[in-house]
C-alpha positions as CSV (number, residue, x, y, z in Angstrom):
1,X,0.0,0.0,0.0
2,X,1.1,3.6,-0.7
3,X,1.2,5.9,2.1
4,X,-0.2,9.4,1.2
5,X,1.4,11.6,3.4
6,X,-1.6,14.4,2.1
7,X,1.7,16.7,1.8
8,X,1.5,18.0,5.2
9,X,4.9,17.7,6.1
10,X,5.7,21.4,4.8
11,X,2.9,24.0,4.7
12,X,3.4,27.0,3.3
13,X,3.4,30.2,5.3
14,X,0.2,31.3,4.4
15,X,-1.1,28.7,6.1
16,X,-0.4,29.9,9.4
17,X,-2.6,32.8,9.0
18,X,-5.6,30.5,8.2
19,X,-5.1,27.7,10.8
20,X,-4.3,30.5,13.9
21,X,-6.0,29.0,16.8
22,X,-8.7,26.9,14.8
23,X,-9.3,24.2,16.9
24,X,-9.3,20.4,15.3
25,X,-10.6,17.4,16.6
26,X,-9.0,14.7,14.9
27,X,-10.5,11.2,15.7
28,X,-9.1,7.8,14.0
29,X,-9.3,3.7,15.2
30,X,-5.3,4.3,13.7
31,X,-2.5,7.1,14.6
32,X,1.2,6.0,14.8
33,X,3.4,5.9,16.9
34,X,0.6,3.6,19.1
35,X,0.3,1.6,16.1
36,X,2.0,0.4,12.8
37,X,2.4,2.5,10.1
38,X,-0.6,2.3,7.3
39,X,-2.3,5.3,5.3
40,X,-5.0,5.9,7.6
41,X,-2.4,6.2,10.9
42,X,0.4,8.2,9.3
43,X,-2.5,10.8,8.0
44,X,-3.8,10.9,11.5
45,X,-0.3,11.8,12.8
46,X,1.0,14.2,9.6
47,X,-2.4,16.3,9.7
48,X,-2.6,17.5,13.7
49,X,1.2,17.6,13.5
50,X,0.8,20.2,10.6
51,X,-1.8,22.3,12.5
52,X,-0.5,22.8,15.5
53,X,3.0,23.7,13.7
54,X,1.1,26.7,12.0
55,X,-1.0,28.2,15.1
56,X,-4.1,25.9,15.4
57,X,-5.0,23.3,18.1
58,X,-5.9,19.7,18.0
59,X,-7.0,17.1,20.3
60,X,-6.7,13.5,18.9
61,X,-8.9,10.3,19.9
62,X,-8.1,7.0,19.2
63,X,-9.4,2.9,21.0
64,X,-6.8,1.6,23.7
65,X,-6.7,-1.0,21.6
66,X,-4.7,-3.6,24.4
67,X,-1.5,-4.6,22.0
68,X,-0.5,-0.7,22.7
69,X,2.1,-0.9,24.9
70,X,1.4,1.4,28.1
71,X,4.3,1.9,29.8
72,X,6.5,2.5,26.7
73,X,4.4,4.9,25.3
74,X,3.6,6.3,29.0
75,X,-0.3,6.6,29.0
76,X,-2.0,7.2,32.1
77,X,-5.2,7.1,33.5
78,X,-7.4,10.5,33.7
79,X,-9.9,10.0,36.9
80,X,-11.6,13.8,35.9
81,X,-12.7,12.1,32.8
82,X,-13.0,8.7,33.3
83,X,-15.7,6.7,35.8
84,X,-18.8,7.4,33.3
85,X,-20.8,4.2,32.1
86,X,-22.0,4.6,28.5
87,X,-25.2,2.8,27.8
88,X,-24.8,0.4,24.2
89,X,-27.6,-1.5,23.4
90,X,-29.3,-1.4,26.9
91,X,-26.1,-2.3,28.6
92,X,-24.2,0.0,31.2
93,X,-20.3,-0.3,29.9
94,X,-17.4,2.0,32.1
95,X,-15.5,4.5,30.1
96,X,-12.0,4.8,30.7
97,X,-10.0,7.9,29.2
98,X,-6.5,7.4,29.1
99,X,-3.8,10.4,27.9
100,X,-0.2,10.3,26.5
101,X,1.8,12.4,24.7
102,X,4.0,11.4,21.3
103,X,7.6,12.3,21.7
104,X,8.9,15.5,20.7
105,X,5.4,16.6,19.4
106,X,3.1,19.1,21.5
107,X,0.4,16.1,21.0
108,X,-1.8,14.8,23.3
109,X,-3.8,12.0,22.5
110,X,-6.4,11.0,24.3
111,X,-7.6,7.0,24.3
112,X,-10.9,5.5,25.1
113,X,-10.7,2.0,26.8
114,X,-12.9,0.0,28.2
115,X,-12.0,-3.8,29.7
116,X,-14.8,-6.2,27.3
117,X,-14.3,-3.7,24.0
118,X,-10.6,-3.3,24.0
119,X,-8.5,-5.4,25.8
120,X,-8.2,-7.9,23.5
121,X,-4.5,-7.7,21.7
122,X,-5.5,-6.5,18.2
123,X,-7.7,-4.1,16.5
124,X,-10.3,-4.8,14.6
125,X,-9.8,-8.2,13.2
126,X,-9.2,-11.8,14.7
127,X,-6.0,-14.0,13.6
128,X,-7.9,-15.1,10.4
129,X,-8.4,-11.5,9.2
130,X,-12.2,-11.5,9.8
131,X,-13.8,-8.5,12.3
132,X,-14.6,-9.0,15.2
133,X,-18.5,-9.3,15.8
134,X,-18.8,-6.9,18.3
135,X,-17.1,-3.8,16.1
136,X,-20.9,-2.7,15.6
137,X,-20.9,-2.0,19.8
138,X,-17.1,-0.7,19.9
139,X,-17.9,1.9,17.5
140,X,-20.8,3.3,18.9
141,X,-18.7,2.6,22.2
142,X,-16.0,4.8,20.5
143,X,-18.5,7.6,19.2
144,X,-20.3,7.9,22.4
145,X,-16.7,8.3,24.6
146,X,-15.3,10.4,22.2
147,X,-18.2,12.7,22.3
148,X,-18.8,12.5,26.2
149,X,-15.4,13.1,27.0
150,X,-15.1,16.2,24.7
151,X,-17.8,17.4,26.4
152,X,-16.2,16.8,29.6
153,X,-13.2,18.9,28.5
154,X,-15.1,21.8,27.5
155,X,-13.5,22.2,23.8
156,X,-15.6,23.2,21.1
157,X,-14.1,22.4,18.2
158,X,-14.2,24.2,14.8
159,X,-13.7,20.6,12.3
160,X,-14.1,17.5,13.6
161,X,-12.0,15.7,11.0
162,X,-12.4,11.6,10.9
163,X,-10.4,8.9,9.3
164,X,-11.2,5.7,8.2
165,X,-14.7,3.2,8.3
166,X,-14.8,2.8,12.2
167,X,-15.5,6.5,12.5
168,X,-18.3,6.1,10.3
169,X,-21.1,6.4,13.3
170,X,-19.3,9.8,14.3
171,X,-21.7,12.3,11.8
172,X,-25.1,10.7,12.4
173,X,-24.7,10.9,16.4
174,X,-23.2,14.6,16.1
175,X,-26.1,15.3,14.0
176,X,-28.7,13.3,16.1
177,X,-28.1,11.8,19.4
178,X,-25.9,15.0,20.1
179,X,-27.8,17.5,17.7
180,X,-28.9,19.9,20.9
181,X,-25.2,19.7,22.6
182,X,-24.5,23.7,22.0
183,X,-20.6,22.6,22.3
184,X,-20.3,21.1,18.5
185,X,-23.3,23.9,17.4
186,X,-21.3,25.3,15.0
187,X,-18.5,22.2,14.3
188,X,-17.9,20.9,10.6
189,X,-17.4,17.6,10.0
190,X,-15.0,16.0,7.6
191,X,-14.3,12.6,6.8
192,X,-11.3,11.0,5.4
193,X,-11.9,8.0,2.9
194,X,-10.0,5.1,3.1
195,X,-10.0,2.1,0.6
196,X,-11.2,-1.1,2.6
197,X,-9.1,-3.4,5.1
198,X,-12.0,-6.0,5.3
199,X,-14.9,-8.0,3.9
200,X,-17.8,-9.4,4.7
201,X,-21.1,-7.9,6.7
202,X,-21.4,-6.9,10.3
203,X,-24.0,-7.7,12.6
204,X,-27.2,-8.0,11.1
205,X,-28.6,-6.1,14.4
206,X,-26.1,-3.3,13.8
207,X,-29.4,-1.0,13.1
208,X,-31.6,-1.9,15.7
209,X,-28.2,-0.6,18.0
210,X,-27.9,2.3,16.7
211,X,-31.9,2.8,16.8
212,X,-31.7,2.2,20.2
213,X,-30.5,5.5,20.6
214,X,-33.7,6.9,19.4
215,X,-31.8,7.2,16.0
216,X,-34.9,7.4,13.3
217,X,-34.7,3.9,11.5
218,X,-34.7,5.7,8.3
219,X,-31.6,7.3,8.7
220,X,-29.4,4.2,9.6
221,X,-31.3,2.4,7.3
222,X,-28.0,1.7,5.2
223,X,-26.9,-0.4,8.3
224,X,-29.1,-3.4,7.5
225,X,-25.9,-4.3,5.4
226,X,-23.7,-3.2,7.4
227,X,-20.4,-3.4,5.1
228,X,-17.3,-1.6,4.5
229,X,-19.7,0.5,1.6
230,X,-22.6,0.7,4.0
231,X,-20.5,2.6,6.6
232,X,-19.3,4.5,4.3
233,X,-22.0,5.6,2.9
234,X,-23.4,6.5,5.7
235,X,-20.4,8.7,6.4
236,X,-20.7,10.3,3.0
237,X,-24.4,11.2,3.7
238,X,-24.1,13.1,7.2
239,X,-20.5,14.5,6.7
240,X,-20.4,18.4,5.8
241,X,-17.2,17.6,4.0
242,X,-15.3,14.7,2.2
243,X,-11.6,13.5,1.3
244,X,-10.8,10.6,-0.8
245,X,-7.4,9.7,1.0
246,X,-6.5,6.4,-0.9
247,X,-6.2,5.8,-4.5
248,X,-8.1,2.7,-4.8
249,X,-11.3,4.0,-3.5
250,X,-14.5,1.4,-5.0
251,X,-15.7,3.9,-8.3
252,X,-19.2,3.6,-6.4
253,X,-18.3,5.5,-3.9
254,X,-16.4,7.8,-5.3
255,X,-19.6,8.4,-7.4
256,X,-21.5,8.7,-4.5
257,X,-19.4,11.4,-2.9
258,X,-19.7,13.6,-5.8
259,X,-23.2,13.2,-5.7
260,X,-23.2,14.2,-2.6
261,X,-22.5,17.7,-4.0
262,X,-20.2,18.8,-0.8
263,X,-17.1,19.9,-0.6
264,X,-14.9,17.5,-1.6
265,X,-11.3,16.3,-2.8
266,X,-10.3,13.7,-4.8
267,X,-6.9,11.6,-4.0
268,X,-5.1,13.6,-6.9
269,X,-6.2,17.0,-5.6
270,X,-5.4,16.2,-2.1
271,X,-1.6,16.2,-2.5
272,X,-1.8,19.5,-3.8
273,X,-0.7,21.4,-0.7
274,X,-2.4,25.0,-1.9
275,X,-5.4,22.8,-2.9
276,X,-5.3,20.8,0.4
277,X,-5.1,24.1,2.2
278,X,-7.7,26.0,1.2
279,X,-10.0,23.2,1.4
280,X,-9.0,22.7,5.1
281,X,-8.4,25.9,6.4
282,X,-10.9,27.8,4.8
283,X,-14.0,26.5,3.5
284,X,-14.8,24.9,7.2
């Protein structure tokens, strides 16, 4: 695979003038150094990195997944934010918010844990490449913690920039579960499209999960096949912006994005620094 570093590694200097004190909440299931390097995880390293090198702020969230080593990369528990139970599917499940920060960066990044969705030692797939069954609850797991503990800090960002499938939940529940939370009243949303790193379908009770929530049916309605092109459709549909950050994206989807008629960029476009920029920094 061929990482796109999205040319973030050397902005120019106007950029500065466009990213002073924006604040960016960048949420990923993949950032390196925690984890090996892939498209999705150097991207969600390279892009904070840029921002906070030309005047903005970020906050990055990622799972505690349990092959990240803890006391090499120093995490630690925060008490202030952790001790909440987050209600999936009728079931009460503790939040845990651990912090670290990467070497030689001004980056913290913040990790949501919890014992029966993370401890297991690997991401999201078993030995035989297939994912796990339970991804459908450890995303909404992930959405719900993210959101809860952002909250809890008080930070209001001005993007809210996701990467990658397991994300996917993030613009539906900002949009309706958390549609009256004043704090992300005025946030923009951008995903970050990935090509796929699995097959098959999810659980087939994925919806009725998410409509749980008092989610109406119709909008998660894409979930009753709940593949790699459902969740990203889904993504596509409530997202105020999107990036197609791999080459090999399915032609469907890229199809479907410029339907979508929102501000968008296409693989090509997005390793045109200037391009990449203004897209970035000024149209959200």
């Amino acid at each position: 695979m061929c990482i796109n570093f999205v040319l973030l590694q050397s902005f120019s200097a106007r950029t500065s003038q466009y990213m002073k004190d924006k604040r960016v909440l960048i949420i990923s299931s993949e950032v390196v150094p925690y984890l090996p390097q892939t498209e999705q995880a150097v991207n969600s390293f390279q892009i904070p990195k840029a921002i906070n090198e030309h005047g903005g702020q970020t906050r990055i969230f990622m799972p505690r997944y349990g092959l990240i080593n803890e006391r090499r990369h120093q995490l630690h528990e925060v008490i202030r934010l952790s001790g909440m139970n987050l209600v999936i599917n009728d079931m009460d499940m503790p939040l845990i918010i651990k912090v670290a920060s990467i070497p030689k960066e001004r980056m913290q990044v913040y990790f949501i844990d919890n014992e029966e969705y993370f401890k297991r030692r690997a991401i999201l797939h078993d030995e035989k490449g297939n994912c796990f069954k339970d991804n459908d609850e450890r995303m909404i797991f992930f959405t719900k913690g993210v959101v809860e503990t952002v909250k809890k800090l008080n930070w209001a960002p001005d993007v809210i920039h996701l990467h990658g499938w397991f994300t996917a939940l993030f613009p539906l529940y900002l949009k309706t579960y958390f549609g009256d939370e004043p704090l992300f009243a005025d946030s923009k949303i951008i995903s970050s499209i990935y090509e796929s790193n699995f097959e098959g379908v999810f659980s087939e009770k994925f919806q009725e999960k998410v409509t749980f929530d008092k989610i109406d049916e119709k909008l998660s309605e894409v979930l009753k096949t709940a593949n790699y092109e459902a969740l990203t459709k889904l993504a596509i549909a409530h997202s105020d912006g999107l990036i197609m950050a791999s080459e090999n994206i399915p032609d469907d989807l890229i199809e479907e994005i410029k339907k979508s008629n929102k501000p968008h960029l296409n693989f090509d476009e997005s390793k045109d620094e200037d391009v990449y920029i203004k897209f970035y920094s000024k149209k959200f």
